[in-house]
C-alpha positions in Angstrom: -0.8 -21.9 -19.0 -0.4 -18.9 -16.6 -3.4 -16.7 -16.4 -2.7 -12.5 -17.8 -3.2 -10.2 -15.3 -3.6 -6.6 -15.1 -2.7 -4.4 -12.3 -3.9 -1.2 -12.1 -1.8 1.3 -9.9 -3.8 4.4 -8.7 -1.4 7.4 -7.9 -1.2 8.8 -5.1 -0.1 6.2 -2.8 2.9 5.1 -0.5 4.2 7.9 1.9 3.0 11.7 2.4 4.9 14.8 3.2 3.9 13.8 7.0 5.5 11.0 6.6 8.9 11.4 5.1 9.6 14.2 7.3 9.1 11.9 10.4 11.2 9.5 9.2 13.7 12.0 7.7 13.9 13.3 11.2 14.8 9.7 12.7 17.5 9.0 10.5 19.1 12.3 10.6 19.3 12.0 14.0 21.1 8.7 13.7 23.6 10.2 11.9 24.3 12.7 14.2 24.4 10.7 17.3 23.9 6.6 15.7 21.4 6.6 18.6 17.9 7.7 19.6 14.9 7.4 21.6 11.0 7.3 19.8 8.2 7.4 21.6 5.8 4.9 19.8 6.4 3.8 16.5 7.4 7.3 14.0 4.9 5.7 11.7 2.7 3.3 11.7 4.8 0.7 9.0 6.2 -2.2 10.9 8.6 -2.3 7.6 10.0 1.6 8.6 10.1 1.0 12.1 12.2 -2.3 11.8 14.5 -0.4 9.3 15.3 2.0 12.1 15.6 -0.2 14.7 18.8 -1.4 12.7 20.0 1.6 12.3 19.9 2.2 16.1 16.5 3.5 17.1 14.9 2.7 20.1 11.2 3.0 20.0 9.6 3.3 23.6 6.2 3.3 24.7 6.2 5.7 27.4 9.2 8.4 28.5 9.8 6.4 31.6 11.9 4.1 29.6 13.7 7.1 28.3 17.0 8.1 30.1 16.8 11.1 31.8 18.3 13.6 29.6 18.2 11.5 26.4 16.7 12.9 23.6 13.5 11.3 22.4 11.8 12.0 19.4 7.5 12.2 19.3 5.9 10.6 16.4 4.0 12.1 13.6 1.0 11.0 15.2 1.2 13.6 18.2 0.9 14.0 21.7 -1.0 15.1 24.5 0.0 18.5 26.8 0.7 16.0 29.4 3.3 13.8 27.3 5.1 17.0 27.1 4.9 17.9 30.3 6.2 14.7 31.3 8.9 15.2 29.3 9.8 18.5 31.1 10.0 17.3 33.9 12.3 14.4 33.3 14.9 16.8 31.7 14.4 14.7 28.1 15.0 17.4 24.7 12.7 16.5 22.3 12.3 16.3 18.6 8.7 16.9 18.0 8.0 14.8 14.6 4.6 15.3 14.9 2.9 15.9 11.6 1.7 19.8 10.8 -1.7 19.0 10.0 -2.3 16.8 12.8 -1.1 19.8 14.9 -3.3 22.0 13.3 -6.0 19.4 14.7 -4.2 19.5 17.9 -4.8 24.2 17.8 -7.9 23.6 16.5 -9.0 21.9 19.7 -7.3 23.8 21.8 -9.0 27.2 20.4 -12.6 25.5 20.4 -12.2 24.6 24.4 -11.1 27.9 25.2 -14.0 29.3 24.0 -16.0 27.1 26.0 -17.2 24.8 23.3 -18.1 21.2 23.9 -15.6 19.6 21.2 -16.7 16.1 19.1 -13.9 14.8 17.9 -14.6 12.3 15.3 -12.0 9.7 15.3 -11.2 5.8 16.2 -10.4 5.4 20.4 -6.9 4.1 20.8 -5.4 5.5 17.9 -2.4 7.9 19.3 -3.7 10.0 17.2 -7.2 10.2 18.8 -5.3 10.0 22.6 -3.1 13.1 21.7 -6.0 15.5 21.0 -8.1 14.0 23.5 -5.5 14.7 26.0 -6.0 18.6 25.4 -8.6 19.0 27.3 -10.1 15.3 28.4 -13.3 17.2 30.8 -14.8 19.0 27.8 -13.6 17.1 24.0 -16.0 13.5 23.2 -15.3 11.7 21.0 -17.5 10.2 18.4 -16.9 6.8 15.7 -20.1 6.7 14.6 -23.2 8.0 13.6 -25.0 5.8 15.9 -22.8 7.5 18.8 -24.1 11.0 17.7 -27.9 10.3 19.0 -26.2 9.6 22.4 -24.5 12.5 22.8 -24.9 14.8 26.0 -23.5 18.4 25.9 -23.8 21.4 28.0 -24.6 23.7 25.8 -26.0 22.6 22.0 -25.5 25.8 20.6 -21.8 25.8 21.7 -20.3 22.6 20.0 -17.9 22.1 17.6 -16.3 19.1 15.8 -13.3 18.2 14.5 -11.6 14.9 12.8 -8.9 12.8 13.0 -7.1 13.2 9.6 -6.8 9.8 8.2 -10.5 8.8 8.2 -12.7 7.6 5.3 -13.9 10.9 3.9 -17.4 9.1 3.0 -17.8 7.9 6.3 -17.4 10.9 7.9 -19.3 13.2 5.7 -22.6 11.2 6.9 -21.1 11.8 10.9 -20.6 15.6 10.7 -24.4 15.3 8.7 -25.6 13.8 12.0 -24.1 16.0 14.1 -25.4 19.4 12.1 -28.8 18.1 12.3 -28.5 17.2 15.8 -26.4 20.6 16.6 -27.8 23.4 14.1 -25.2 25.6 15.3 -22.5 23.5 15.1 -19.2 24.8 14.7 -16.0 23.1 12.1 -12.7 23.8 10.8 -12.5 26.3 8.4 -10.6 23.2 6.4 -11.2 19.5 6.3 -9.0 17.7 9.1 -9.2 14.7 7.1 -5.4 15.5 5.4 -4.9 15.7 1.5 -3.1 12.2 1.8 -5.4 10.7 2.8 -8.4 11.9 0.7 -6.0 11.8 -2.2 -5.4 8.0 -1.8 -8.8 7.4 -1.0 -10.0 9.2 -4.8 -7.3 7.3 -6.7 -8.2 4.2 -5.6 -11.8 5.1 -5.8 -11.1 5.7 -9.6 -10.2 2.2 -10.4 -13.0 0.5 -8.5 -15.3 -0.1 -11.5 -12.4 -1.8 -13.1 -11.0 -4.0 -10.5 -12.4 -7.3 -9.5 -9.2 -7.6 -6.2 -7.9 -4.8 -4.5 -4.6 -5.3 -2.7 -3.3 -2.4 0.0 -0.3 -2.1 0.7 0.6 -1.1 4.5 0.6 -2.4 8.4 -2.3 -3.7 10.4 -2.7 -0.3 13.0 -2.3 2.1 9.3 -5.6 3.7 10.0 -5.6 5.4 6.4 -4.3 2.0 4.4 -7.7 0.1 7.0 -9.5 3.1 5.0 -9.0 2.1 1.8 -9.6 -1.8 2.6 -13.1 -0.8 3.7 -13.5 1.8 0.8 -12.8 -1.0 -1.6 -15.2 -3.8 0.6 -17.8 -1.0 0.5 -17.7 -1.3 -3.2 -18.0 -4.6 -3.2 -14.6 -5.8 -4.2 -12.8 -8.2 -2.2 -10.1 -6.2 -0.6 -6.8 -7.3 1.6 -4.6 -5.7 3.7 -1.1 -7.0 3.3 2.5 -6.0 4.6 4.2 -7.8 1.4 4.0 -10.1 -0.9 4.7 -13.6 0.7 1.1 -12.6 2.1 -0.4 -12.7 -1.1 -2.5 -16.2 -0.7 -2.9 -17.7 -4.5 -6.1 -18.1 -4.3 -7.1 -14.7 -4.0 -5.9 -14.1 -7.3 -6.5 -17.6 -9.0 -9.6 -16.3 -11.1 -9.1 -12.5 -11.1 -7.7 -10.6 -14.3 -7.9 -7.0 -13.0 -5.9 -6.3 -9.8 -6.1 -2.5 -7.8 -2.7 -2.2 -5.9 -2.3 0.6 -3.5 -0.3 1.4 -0.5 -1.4 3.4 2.6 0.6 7.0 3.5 3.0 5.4 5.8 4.3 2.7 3.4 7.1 2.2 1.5 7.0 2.6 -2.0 9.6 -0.1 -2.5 7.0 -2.7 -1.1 5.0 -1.7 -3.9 7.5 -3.1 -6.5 8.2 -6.0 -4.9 4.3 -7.1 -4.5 4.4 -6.2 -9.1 7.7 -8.5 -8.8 5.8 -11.3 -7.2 2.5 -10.5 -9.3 4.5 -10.6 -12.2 5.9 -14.4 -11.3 2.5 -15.5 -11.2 1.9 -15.0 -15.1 2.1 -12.2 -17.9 1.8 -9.1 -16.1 0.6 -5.6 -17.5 1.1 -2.5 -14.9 -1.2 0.7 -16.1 -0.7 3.9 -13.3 -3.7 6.2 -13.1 -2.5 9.0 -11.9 -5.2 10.9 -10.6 -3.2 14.3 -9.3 0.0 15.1 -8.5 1.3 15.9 -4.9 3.2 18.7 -4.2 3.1 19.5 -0.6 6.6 19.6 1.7 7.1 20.0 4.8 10.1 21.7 6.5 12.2 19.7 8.5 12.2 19.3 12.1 13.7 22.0 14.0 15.1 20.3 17.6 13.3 22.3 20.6 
């Protein structure tokens, strides 16, 4: 007899205001001109990005594999100063997809080292996300992934430093960082608002909401998704066994073979469509019931990309 299963479906989840308007921008580009250049992947979904390849995107690493005077299109993960110069100087227009509360991150920084602060930014090295803020000013902002990192840190003036965060961090995680650095720096100096961006801390409080319940949490989103990693290790930190998948064929049977309660999420950059189809395969398994907990509902837009 197949076993009964229930999934529980915290809401928010799948893609953020960020996110959809990167993507948005991509394809309304294709339409215009059934060609265009991205710098890195728009979003970090190997599902999105393999959608727009088809459609006629070509994603890049660096602008030297742009054409001169091709248009290129930065991804909602941001840039550094120099990426921009570099596109100025090889004649390319850009689209700047970049998401607006990453560049608030990106101000932020910029504001904090004119003043002559030393700048901690709390983040994960090699995320593009992380490089492109570092890049605005690479002499005087350190950045920090632990709070083991914060009793090593050296700074020029301690009661001139300031922090900031990448914005698709584990909220609990870094709450016990910026408590390090405030009792290693009593005059440290933050954003006036979290960095950490409402998708992410939304996602991260809906899942967290069906913890107690759930004996398997599934997340739904790519391997390099820094804010569906975050709720993998949310979930582990719990003490639930937690996987990261891309869709359903990943699904191995024995990770369900003796669980009843299933948490099913999907990280910011997602597709929501992925969601159904891990249900649909769920739901082959045996008698499947779906319960959403919605936990708040998200309102924020952004406005479309305006070419530069």
């Amino acid at each position: 007899m197949l076993r009964p299963r229930t999934v529980l479906l915290p809401s928010p989840r799948s893609f953020c205001a960020g996110v959809e308007r990167a993507i948005s921008t991509v394809e309304r580009l294709l339409n215009e001109h059934g060609q265009v250049y991205v710098r890195k992947q728009i979003v970090h979904n190997q599902h999105v990005v393999a959608d727009l390849e088809a459609r006629g995107a070509i994603f890049v690493d660096e602008l030297d594999q742009v054409p001169m005077g091709s248009t290129v299109v930065l991804s909602a993960h941001g840039v550094s100063p120099a990426v921009r110069q570099e596109a100025a100087t090889r004649n390319l227009p850009v689209v700047d997809a970049t998401c607006p509360l990453v560049a608030k991150v990106h101000l932020e920084a910029a504001r904090y080292v004119d003043r002559g602060d030393t700048t901690i930014l709390i983040g994960h090295a090699g995320h593009e996300e992380v490089e492109g803020v570092l890049g605005e000013a690479p002499e005087q902002i350190v950045l920090v992934e632990s709070v083991d990192d914060v009793g090593h840190l050296r700074v020029a003036d301690p009661s001139w430093v300031s922090y900031l965060t990448q914005t698709t961090l584990s909220v609990e995680q870094t709450a016990g960082i910026v408590a390090a650095l405030k009792a290693r720096f009593p005059d440290l100096k933050g954003p006036a608002t979290e960095d950490i961006c409402y998708a992410t801390t939304n996602r991260q409080n809906a899942l967290a909401a069906v913890l107690d319940e759930a004996q398997l949490v599934l997340v739904i989103g790519s391997a390099n998704s820094s804010n569906s990693l975050r709720l993998v290790e949310n979930a582990r930190r719990h003490g639930l066994p937690a996987y990261l998948i891309d869709r359903a064929e990943q699904i191995a049977p024995e990770w369900i073979a003796e669980v009843d309660v299933i948490g099913l999420t999907a990280g910011a950059s997602a597709p929501p469509e992925k969601v159904d189809e891990v249900i649909a395969w769920l739901a082959e398994q045996g008698p499947l019931t779906v319960v959403e907990r919605i936990l708040t509902q998200e309102t924020v837009r952004f406005r479309p990309v305006v070419p530069e």
